[in-house]
N, C-alpha and C positions, 0 to 999 in steps of 0.2 A: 763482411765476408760474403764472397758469392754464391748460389748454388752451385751444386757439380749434378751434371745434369747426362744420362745418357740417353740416347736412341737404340735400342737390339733391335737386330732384324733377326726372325726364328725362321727355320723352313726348310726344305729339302729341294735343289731343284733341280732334282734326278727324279721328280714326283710330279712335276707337269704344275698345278695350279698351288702346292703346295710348295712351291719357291718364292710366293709373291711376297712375303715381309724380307725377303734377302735382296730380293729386286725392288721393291721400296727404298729400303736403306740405300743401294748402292744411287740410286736418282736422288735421295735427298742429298746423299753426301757429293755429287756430281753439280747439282743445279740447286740446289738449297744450303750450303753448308754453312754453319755459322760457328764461329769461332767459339770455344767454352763449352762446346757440346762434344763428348764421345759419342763416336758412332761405332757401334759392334754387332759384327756379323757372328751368330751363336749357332749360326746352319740349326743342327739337330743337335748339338752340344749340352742341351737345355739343364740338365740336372746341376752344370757348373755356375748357369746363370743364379741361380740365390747365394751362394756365396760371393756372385762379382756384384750383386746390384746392394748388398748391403752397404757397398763405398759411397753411396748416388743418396743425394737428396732425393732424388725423381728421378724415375725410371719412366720409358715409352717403348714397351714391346710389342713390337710388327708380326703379325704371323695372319695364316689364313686359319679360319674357321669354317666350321658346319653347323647353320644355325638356321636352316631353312631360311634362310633371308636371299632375296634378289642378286643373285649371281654380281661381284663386284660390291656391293652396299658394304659401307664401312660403317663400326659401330666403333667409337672409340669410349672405352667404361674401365671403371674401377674394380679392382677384382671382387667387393663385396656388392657392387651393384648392379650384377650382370644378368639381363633381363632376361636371359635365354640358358637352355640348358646343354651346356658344356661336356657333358659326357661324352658323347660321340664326336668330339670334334679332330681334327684331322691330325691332329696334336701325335694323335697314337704312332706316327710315321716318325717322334722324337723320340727321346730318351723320356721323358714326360710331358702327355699333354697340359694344356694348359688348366684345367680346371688343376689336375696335381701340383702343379708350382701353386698359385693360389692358396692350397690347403696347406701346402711343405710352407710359406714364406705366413700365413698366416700362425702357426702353430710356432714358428721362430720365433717371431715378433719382433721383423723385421720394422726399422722405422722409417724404411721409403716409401716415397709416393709412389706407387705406381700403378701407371695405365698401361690398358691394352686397346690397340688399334686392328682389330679385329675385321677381317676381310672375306667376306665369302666367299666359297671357292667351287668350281665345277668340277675339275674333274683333275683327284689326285693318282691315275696310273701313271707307273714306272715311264719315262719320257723326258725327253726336254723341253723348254718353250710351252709360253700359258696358253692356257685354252685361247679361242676368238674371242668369246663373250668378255672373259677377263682381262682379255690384255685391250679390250676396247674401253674398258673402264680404267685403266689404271691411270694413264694423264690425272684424270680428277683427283682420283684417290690421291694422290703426291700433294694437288695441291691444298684439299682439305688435310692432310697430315700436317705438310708444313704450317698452315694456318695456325691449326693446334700446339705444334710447335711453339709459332709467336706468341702465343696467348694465353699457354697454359706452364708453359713448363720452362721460359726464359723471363 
């Protein structure tokens, strides 16, 4: 039997830097797409995400973060290994940020895998189109995602 594996992309991108896991997903699925992989666009939708990612062996949620890290720097981690502190993260622009889904899917006991591909963000005001800094970093980011992609979660 094979895994069933998804990709979410989280994010608003009425929010300027806060649409980069929606713009993620939509370049993996455009230039990286592999068959046997869902890919789902959850915008701000986030509170339905623990009930859809309980279908998935492995989950990979895309979103941007605030984690005092290097404008662009991707951290991809497990929701109990996350080296930074998630309170203030950009998440708040959801229906739940991300430290909440974490707590909500931990207390479930939920039995997916899942990562988070966590992306720092500059600048989440009302707008469209990433900031400079961030959209000059995104190429990589794509291809370090799909890397992980290959190696972690197929």
């Amino acid at each position: 039997m094979s895994k069933k594996v998804a990709v979410i992309g989280i994010g608003n991108t009425l929010r300027r830097d806060d649409g980069i896991g929606i713009i993620i997903l939509e370049s993996l699925l455009k230039l990286y797409h592999r068959g046997g992989i869902d890919y789902l666009n959850f915008g701000t939708a986030s509170f339905d995400l623990l009930h859809r990612i309980k279908n998935y062996d492995a989950v990979l949620l895309i979103d941007g973060i605030n984690a005092n890290l290097t404008i662009g720097e991707l951290k991809i981690f497990e929701p109990g290994n996350a080296e930074y502190d998630l309170t203030n993260s950009i998440g708040s622009t959801h229906e739940l940020n991300l430290k909440d889904i974490f707590e909500l899917s931990g207390n479930l006991g939920l039995k997916t895998k899942v990562y988070v591909a966590g992306i720092q963000v500059k600048d989440t005001s009302f707008g469209e189109g990433l900031s400079d800094a961030l959209n000059n970093q995104k190429e990589e980011v794509i291809k370090k995602i799909s890397a992980f992609i290959d190696k972690s979660l197929i």
